[in-house]
C-alpha positions as CSV (number, residue, x, y, z in Angstrom):
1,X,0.0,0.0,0.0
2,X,2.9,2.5,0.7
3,X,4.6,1.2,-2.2
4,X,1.5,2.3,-4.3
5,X,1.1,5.9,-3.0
6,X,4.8,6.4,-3.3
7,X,4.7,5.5,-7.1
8,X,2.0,7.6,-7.7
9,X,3.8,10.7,-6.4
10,X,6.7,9.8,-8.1
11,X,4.6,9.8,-11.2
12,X,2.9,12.5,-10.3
13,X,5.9,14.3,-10.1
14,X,7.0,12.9,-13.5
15,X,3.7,14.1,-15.1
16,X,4.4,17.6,-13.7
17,X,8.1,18.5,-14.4
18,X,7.0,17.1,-17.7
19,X,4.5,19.3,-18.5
20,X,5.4,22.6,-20.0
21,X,5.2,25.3,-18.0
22,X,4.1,29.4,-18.6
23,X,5.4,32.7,-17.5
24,X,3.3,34.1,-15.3
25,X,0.8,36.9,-16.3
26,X,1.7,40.0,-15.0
27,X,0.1,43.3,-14.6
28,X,-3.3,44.3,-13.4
29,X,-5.0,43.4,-16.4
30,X,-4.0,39.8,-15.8
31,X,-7.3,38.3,-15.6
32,X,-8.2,39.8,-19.1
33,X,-5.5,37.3,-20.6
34,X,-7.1,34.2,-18.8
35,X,-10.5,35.2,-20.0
36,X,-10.9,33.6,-23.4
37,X,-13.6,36.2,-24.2
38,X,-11.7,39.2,-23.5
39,X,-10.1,41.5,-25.8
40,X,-6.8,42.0,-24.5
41,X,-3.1,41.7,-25.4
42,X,-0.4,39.6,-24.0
43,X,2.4,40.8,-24.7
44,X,5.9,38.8,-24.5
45,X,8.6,41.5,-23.8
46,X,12.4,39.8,-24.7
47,X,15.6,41.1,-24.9
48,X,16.3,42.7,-21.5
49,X,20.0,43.9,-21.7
50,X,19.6,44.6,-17.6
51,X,17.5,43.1,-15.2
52,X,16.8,46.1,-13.5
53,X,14.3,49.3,-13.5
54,X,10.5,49.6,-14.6
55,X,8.7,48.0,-17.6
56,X,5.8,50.3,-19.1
57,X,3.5,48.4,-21.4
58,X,1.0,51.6,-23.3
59,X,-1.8,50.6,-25.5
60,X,-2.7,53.0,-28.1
61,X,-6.0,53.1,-30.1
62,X,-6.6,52.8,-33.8
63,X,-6.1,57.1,-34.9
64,X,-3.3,57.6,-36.3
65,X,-2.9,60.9,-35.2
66,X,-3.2,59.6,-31.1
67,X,-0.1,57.3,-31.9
68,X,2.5,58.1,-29.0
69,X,0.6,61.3,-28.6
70,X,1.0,62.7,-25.1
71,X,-1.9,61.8,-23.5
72,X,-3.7,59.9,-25.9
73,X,-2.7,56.3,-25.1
74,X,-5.7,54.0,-23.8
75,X,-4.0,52.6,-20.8
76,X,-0.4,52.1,-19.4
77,X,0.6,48.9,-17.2
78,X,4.4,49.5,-15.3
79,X,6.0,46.5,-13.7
80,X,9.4,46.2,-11.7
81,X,11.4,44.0,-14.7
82,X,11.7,40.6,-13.2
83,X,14.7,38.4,-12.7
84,X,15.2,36.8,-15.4
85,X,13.7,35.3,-18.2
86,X,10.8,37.4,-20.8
87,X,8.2,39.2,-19.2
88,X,4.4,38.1,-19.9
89,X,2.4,41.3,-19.6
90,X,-1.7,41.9,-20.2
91,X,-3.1,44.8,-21.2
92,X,-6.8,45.1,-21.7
93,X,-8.3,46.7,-24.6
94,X,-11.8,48.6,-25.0
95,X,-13.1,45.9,-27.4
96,X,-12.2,44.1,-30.8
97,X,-10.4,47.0,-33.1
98,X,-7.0,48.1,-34.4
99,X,-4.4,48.7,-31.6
100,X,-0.2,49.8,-31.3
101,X,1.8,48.8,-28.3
102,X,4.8,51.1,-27.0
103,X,7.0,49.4,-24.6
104,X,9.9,50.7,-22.6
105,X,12.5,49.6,-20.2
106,X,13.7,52.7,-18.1
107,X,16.8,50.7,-16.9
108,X,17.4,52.8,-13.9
109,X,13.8,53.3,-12.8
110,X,13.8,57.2,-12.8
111,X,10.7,57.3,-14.8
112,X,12.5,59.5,-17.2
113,X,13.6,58.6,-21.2
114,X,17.2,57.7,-21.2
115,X,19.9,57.0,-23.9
116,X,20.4,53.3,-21.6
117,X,16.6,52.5,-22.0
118,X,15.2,50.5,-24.6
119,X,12.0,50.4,-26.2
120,X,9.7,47.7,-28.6
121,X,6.7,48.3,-30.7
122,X,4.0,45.8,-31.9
123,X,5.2,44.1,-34.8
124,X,9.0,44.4,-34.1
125,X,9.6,47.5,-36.8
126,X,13.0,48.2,-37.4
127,X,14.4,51.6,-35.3
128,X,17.1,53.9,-35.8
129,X,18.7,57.3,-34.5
130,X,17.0,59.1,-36.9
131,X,14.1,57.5,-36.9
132,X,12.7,56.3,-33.3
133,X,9.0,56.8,-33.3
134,X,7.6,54.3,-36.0
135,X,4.5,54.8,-38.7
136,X,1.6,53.6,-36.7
137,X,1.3,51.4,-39.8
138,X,4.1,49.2,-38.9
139,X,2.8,48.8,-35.3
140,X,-0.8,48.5,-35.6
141,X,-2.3,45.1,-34.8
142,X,-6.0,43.6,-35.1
143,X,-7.7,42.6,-31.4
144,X,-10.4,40.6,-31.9
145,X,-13.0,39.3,-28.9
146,X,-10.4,37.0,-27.5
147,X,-7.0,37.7,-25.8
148,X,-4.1,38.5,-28.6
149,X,-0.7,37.6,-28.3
150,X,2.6,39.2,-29.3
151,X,5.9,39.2,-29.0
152,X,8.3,42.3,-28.8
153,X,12.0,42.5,-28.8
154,X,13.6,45.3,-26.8
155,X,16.1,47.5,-28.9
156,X,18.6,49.5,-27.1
157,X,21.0,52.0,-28.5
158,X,24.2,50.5,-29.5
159,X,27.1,53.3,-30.7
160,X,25.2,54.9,-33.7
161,X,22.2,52.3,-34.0
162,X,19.4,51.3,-32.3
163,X,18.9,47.1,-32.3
164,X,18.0,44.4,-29.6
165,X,20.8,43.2,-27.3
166,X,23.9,40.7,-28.8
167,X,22.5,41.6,-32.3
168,X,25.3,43.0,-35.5
């Protein structure tokens, strides 16, 4: 009889460390991303060059002219960057429509744009020093009735270029 319950934890345990596991869902929207009738975005944020400072995930809405506008984004989610590993963060959205996601890493958490931070858009466009902000037409994404997910790669200014971490 002990013999028995011992195996089963043992497979039990098998079973589990088997199994693949998730990221956590951060940010306050969390439950919007475990809600398979919500429109939200999870977004995957990779490429930290420093695990230190604040993350701030900003949703924008589908105008053009409101694209990194002060003031006009839809909602903003800021995390302490974790540990280690990417960062799953939710952000909820009004309802099914067109969307843009800024994301910034203020490495030393003064809340204030830096040459050291880095920053990812929806869709990965490519950045420069010349050119920073994207076309909202290389950033916007369709949200349906059902959590989205996408994956952004932070890009951090490197000499004279701007491009994700351990990238030529």
């Amino acid at each position: 009889m002990i013999l028995l319950k011992i195996r089963s934890v043992l497979i039990a345990l098998a079973v589990l460390n088997a199994a693949p596991s998730r990221a956590a869902i951060l940010g306050s929207d969390a439950a919007a991303c475990a809600n398979p009738t919500a429109s939200a975005v999870l977004v995957r944020v990779e490429g930290f060059k420093a695990r230190t400072g604040m993350l701030r995930v900003q949703v924008y809405g589908g105008n053009p002219a409101d694209w990194l506008a002060k003031g006009k984004k839809l909602r903003r989610i800021e995390l302490p960057v974790t540990a280690s590993g990417y960062m799953d963060v939710c952000i909820a959205v009004p309802g099914p429509g067109k969307y843009a996601i800024a994301v910034r890493h203020d490495v030393d958490g003064s809340g204030k744009s830096g040459w050291d931070d880095g920053a990812a858009f929806s869709r990965n466009p490519s950045l420069s020093l010349l050119h920073l902000k994207p076309d909202f037409e290389k950033v916007v994404i369709p949200v349906g009735q059902v959590p989205r997910e996408i994956g952004v790669v932070l890009n951090y200014r490197s000499g004279f270029s701007i491009r994700p971490v351990g990238k030529n």
